[in-house]
MDTraj code that builds the backbone (N, CA, C; nanometers):
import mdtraj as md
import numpy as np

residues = "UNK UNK UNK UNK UNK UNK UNK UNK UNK UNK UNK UNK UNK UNK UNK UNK UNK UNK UNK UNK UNK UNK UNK UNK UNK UNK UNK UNK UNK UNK UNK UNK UNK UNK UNK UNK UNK UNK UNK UNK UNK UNK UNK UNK UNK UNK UNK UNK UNK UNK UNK UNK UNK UNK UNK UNK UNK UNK UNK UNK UNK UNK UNK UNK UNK UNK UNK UNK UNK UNK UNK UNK UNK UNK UNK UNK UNK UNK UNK UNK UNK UNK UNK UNK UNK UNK UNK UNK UNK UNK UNK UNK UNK UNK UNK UNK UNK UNK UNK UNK UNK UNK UNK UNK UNK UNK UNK UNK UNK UNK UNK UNK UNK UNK UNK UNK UNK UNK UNK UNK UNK UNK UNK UNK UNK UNK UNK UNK UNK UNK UNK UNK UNK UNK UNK UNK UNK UNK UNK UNK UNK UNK UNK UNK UNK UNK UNK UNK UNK UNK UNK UNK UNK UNK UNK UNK UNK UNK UNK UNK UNK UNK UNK".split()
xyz = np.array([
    [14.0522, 7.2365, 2.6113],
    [14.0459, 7.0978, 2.5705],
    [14.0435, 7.0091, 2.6950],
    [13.9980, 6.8944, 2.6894],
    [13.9489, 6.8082, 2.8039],
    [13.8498, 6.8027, 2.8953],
    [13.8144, 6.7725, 3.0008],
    [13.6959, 6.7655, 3.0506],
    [13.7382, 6.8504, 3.1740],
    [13.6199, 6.8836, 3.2047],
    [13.5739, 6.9939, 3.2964],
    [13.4924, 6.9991, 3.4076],
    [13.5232, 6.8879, 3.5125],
    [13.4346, 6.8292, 3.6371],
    [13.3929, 6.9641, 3.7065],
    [13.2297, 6.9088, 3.7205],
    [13.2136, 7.0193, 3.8498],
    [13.1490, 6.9084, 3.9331],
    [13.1156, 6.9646, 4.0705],
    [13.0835, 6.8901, 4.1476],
    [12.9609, 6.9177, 4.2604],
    [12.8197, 6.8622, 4.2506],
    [12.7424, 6.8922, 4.3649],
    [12.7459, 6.8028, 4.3930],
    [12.7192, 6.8869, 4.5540],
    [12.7540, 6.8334, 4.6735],
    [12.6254, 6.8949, 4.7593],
    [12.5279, 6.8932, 4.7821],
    [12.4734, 6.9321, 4.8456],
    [12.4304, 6.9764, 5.0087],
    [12.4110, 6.8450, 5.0229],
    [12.4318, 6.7877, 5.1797],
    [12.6025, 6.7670, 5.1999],
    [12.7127, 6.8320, 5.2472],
    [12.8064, 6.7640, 5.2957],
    [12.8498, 6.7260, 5.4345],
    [12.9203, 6.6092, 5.4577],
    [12.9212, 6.5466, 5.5564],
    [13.0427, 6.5822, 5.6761],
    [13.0221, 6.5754, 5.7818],
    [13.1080, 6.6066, 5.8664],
    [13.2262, 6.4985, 5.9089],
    [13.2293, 6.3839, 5.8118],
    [13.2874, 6.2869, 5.7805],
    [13.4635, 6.3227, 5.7267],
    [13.5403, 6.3060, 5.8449],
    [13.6719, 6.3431, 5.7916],
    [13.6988, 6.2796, 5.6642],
    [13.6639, 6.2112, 5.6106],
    [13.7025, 6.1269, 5.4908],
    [13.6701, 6.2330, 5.3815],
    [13.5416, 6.2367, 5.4316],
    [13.4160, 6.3461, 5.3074],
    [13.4955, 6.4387, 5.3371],
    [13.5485, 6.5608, 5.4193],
    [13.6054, 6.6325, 5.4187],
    [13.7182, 6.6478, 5.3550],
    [13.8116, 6.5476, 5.3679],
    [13.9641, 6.5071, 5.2917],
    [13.9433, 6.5130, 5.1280],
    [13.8401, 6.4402, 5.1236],
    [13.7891, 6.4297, 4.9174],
    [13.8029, 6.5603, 4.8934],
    [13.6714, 6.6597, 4.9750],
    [13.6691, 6.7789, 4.8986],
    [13.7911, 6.8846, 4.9344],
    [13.8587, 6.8733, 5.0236],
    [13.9533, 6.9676, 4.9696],
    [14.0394, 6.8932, 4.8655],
    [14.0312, 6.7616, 4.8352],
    [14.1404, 6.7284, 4.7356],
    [14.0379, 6.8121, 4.6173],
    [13.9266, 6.8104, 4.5940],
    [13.9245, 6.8084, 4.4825],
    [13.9062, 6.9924, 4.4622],
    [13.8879, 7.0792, 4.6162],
    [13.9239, 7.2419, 4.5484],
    [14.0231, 7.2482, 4.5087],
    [14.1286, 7.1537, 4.5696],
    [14.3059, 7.1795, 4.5032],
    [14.3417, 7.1988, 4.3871],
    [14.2657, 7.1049, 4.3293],
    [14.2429, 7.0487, 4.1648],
    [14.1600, 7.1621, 4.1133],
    [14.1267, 7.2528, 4.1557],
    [14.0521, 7.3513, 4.1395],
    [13.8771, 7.2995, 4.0757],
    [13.8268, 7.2236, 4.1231],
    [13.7136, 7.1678, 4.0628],
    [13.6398, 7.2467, 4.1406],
    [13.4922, 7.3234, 4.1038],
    [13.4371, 7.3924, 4.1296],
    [13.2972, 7.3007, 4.1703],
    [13.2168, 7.3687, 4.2534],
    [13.1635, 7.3019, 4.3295],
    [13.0201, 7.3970, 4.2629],
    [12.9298, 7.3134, 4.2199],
    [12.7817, 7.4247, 4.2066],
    [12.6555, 7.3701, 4.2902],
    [12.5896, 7.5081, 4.2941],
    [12.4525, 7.4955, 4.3966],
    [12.3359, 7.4376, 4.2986],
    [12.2867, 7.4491, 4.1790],
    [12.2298, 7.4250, 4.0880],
    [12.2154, 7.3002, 4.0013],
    [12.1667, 7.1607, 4.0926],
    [12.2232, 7.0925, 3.9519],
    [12.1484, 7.1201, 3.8287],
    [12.0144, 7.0939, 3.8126],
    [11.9267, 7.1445, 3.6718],
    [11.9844, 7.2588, 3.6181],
    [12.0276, 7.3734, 3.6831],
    [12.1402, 7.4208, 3.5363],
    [12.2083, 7.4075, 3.4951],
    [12.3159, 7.3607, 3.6027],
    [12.4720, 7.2735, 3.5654],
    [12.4210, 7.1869, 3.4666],
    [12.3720, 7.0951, 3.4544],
    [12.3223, 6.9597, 3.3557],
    [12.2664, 7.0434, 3.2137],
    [12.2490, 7.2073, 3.1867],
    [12.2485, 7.2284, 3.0886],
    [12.4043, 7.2584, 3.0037],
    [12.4407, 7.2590, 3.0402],
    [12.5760, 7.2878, 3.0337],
    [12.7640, 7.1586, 3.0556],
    [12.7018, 7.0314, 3.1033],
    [12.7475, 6.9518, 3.1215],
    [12.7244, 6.8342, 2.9790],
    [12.8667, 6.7680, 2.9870],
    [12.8318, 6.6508, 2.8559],
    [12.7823, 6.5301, 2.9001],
    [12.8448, 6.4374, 3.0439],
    [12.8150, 6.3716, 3.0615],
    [12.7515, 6.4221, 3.2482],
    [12.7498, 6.3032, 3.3111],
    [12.6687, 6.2840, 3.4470],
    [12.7547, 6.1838, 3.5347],
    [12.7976, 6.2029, 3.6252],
    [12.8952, 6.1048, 3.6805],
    [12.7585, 6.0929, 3.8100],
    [12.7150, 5.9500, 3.8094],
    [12.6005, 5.9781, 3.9332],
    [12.6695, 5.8630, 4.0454],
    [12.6796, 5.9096, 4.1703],
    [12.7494, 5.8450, 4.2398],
    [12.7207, 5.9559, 4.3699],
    [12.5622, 5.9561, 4.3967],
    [12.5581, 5.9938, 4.5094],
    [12.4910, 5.9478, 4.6309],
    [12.4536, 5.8171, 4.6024],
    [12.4578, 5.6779, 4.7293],
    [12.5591, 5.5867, 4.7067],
    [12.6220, 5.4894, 4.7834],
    [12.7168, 5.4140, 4.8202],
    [12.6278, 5.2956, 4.7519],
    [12.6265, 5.2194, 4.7173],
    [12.5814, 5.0206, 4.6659],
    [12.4790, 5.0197, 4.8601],
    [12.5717, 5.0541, 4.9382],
    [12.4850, 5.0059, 5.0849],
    [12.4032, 5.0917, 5.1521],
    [12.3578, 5.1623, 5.0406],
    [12.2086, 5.2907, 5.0424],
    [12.1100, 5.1799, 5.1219],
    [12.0497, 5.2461, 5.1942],
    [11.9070, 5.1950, 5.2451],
    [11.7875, 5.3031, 5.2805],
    [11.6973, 5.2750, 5.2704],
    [11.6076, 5.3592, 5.3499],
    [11.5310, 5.4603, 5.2180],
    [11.4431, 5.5638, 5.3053],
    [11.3823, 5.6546, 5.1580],
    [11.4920, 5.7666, 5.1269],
    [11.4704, 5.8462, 5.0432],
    [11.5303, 5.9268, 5.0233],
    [11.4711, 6.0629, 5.0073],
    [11.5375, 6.1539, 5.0565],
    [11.5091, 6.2558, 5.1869],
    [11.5782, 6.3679, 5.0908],
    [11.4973, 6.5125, 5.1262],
    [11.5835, 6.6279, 5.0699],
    [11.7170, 6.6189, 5.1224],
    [11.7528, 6.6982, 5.0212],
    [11.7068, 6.7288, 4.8809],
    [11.7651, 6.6765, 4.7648],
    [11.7641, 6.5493, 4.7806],
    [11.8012, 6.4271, 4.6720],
    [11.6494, 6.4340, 4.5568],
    [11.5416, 6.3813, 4.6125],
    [11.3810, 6.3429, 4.5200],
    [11.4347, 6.4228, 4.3736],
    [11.4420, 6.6019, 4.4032],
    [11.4497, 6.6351, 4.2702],
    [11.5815, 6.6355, 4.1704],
    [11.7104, 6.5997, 4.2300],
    [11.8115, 6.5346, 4.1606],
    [11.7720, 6.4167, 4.0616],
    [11.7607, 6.3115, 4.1892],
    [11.7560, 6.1700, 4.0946],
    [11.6754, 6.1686, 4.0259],
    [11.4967, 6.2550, 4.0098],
    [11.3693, 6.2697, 3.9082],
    [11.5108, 6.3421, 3.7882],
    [11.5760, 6.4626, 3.7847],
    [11.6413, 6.5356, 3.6896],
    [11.7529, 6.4056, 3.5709],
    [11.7875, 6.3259, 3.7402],
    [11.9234, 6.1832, 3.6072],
    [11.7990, 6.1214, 3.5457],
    [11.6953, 6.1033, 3.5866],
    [11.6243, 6.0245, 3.5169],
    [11.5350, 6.0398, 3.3925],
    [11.5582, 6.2062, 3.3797],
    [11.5228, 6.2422, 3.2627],
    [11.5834, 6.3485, 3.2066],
    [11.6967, 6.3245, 3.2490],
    [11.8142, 6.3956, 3.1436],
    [11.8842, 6.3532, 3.0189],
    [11.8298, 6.4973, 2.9481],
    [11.8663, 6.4546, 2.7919],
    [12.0455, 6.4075, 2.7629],
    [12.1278, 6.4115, 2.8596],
    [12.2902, 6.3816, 2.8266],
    [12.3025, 6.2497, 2.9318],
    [12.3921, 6.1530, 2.8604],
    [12.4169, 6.0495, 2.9030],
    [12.4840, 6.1179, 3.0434],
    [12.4134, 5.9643, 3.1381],
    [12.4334, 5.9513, 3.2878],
    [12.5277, 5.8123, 3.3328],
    [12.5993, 5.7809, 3.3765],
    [12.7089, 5.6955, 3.3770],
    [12.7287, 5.6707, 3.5450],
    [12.6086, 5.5866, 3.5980],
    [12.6125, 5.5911, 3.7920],
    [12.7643, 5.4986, 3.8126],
    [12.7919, 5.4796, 3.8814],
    [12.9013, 5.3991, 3.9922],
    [12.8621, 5.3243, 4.0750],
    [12.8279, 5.1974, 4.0615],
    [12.7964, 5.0941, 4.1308],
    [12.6776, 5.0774, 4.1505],
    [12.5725, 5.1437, 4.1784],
    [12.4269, 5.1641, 4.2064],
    [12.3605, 5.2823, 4.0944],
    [12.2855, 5.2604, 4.0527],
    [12.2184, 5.3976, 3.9902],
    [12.1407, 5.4408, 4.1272],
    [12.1695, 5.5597, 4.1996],
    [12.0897, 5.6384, 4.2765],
    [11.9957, 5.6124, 4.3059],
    [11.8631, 5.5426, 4.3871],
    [11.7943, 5.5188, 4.4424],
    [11.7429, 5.3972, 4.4334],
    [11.8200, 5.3031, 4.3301],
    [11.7723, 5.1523, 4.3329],
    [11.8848, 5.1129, 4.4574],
    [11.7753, 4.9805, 4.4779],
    [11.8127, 4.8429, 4.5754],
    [11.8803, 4.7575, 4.5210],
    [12.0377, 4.7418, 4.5920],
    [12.1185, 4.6280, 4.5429],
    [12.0908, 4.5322, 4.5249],
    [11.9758, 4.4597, 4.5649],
    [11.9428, 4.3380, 4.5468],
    [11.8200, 4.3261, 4.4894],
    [11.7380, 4.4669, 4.5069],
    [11.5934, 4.4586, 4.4562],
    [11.5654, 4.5398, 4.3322],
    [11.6980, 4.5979, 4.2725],
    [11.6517, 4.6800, 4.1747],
    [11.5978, 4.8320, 4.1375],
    [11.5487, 4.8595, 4.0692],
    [11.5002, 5.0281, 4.0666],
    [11.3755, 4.9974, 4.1687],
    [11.3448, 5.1469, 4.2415],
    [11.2209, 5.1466, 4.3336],
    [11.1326, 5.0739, 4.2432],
    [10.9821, 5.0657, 4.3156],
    [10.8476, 5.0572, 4.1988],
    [10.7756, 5.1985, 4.2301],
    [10.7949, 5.2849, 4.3000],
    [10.7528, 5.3913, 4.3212],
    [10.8139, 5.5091, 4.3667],
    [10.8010, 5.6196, 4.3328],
    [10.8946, 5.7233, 4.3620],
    [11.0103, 5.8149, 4.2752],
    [11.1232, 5.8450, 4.3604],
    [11.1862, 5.8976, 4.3043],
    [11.2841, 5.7738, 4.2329],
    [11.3280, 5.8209, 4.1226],
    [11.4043, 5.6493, 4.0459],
    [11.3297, 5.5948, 3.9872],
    [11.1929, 5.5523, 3.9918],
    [11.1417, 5.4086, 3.9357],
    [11.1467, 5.4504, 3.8172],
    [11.1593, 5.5470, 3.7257],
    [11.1829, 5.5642, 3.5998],
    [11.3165, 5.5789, 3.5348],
    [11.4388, 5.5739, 3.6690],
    [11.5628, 5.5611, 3.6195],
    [11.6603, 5.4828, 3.5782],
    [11.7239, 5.4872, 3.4828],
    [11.7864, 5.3970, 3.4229],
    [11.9382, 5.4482, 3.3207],
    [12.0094, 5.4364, 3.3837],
    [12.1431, 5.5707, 3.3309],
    [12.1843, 5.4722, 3.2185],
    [12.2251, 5.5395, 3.1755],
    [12.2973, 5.5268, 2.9856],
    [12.4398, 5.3861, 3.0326],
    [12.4968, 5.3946, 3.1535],
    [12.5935, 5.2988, 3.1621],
    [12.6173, 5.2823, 3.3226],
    [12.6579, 5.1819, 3.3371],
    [12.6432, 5.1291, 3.4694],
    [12.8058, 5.0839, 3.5231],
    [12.8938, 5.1191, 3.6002],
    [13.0146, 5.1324, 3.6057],
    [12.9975, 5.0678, 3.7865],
    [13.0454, 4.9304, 3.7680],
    [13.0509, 4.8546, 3.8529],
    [13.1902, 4.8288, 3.9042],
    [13.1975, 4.8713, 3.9970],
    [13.3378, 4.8629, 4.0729],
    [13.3765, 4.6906, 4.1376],
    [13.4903, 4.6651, 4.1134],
    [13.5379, 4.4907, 4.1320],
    [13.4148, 4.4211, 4.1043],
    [13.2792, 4.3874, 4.1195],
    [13.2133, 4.2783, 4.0192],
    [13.0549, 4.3858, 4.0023],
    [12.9905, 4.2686, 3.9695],
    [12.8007, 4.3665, 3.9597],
    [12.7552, 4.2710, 4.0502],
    [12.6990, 4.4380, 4.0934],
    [12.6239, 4.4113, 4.2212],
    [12.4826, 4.3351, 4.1517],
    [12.4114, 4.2357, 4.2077],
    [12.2710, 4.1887, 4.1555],
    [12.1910, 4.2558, 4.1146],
    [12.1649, 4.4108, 4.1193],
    [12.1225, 4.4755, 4.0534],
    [12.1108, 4.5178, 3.8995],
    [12.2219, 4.4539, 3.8288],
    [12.2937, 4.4462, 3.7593],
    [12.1416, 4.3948, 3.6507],
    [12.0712, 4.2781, 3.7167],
    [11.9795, 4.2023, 3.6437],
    [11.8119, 4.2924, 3.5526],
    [11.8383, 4.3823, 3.6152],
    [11.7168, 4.5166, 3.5982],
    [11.7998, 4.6219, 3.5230],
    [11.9028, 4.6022, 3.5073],
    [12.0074, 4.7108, 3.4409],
    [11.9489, 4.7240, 3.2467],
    [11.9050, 4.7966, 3.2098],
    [11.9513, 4.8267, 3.0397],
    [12.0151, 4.9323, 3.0182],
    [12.1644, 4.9160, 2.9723],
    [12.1881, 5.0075, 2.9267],
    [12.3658, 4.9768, 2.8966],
    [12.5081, 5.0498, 2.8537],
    [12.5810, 4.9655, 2.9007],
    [12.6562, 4.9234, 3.0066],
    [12.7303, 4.8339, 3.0535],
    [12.7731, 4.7744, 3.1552],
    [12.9233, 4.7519, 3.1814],
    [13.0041, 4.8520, 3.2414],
    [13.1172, 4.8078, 3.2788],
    [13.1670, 4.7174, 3.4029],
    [13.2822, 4.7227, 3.4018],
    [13.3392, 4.6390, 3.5641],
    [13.4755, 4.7161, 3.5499],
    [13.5054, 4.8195, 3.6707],
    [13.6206, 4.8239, 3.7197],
    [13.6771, 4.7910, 3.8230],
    [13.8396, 4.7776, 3.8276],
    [13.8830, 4.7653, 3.9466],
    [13.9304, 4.6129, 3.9626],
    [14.0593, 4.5858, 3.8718],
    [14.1486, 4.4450, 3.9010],
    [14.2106, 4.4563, 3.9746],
    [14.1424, 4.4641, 4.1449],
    [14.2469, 4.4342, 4.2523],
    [14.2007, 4.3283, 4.3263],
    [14.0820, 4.2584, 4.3009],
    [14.0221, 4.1310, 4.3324],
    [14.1201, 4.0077, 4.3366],
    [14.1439, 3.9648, 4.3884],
    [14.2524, 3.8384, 4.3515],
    [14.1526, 3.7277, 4.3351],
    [14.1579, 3.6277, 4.2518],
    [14.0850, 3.4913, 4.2250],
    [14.0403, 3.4129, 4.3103],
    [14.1246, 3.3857, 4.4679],
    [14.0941, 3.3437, 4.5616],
    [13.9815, 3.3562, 4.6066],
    [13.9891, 3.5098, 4.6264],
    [13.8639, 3.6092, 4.7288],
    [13.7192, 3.5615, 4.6022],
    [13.7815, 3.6135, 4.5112],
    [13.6515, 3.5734, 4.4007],
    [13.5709, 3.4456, 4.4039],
    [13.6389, 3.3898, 4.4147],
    [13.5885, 3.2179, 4.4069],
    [13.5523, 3.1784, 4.5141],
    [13.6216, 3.2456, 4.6709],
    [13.5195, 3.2338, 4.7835],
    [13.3962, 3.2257, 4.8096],
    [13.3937, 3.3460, 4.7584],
    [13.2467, 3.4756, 4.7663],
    [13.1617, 3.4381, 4.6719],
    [13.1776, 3.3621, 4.5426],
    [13.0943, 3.3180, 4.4428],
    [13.0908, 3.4267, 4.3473],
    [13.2260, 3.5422, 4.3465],
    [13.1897, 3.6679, 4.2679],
    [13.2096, 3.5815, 4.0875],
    [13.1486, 3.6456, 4.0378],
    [13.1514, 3.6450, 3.8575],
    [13.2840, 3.7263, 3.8392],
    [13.3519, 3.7341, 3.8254],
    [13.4515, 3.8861, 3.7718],
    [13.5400, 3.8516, 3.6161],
    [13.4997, 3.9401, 3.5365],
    [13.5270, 3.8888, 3.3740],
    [13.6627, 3.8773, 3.3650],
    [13.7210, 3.8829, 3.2503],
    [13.8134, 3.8481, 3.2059],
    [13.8764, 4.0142, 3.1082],
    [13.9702, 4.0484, 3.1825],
    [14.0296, 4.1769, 3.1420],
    [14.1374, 4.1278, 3.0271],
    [14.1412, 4.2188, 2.9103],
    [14.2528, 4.2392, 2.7903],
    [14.3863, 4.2883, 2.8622],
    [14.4804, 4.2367, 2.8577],
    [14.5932, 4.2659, 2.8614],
    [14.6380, 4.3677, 3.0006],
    [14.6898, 4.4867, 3.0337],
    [14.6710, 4.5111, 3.1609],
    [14.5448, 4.6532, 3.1639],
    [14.4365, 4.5920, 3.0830],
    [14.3027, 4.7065, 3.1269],
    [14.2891, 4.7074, 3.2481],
    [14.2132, 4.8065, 3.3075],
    [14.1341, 4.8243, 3.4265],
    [13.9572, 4.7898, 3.4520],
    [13.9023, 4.8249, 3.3210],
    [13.8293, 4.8133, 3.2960],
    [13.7718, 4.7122, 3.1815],
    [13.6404, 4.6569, 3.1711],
    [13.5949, 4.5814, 3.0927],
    [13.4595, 4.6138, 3.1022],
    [13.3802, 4.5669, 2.9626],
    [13.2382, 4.6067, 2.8963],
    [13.2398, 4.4772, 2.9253],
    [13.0889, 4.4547, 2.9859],
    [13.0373, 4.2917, 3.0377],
    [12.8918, 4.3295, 2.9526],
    [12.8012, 4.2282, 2.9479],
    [12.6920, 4.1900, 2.8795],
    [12.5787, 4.2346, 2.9869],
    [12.4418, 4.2862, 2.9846],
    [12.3802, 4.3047, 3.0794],
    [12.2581, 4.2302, 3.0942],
    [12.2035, 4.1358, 2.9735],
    [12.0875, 4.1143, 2.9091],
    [11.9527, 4.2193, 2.8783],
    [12.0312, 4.3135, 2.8336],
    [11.9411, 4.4186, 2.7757],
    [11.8093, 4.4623, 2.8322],
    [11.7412, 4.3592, 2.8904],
    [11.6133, 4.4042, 2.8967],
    [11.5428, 4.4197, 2.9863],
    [11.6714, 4.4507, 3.0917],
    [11.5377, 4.5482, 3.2124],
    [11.5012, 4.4413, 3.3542],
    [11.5487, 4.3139, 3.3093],
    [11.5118, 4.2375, 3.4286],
    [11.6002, 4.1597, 3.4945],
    [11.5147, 4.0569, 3.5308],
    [11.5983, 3.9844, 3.6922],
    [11.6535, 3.8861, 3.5618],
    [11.7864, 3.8545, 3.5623],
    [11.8200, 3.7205, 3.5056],
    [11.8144, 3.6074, 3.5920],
])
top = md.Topology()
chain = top.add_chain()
for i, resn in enumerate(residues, 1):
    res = top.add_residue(resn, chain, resSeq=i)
    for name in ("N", "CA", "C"):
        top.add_atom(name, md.element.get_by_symbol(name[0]), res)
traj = md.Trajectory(xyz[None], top)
């Protein structure tokens, strides 16, 4: 009973940080696979969170046939801040790997990134550690949480474009 993370990792980084994650997460005994297209037969959901929001540049093996696989995978995909190969400010590619992607829910950490405007699908916001100050500086939007949630379902305008 419960869920059952596995984790590719393909490329890993020599990044003490990146290093620190993954042994936290052999501890936890989370298993690590070489395969994603088989793993994803066998998986319920898709946790996609394998560029940072401050991705730039093309994308390079052996990512192309991942992000083509989220983008036409039959089980809901649920990215973290960016869906995988779109531009924070510009949206899904117009060509390539991505331009046909579009994950089932979009899980935006402290506000949405402008990308947000090309988004269909649904739309969270986590992460109430923003204080109002910083918000209202910066010009961030950040909704209005129920009671002490973490999370909140925001509106996306459904249809794919720039609002």
């Amino acid at each position: 009973m419960g869920y059952k993370p596995k984790m590719f990792y393909p490329k890993q980084s020599k990044n003490e940080l990146y290093q620190r994650l993954v042994t936290q997460l052999q501890n936890l005994s989370i298993p690590f696979v070489d395969d994603f297209s088989a793993s994803l037969k066998d998986s319920d959901y898709v946790l996609d969170s394998i560029f940072g929001f401050s991705f730039t540049g093309s994308i390079r093996d052996p990512f192309p046939p991942v992000i083509e696989a989220l983008a036409h995978s039959p089980i809901p995909v649920l990215a973290v801040d960016s869906p995988s190969s779109w531009n924070i400010e510009e949206g899904p590619p117009k060509e390539g790997p991505g331009k046909d992607y579009n994950p089932a829910a979009l899980i935006s950490l402290t506000a949405p990134k402008p990308l947000v405007g090309w988004f269909r699908g649904r739309h969270f916001v986590g992460g109430r550690f923003l204080p109002t100050g910083t918000a209202a500086k910066y010009g961030l939007d950040i909704p209005s949480y129920q009671g002490v949630d973490q999370i909140v379902e925001v509106p996306t305008g459904g249809e794919g474009r720039k609002l």
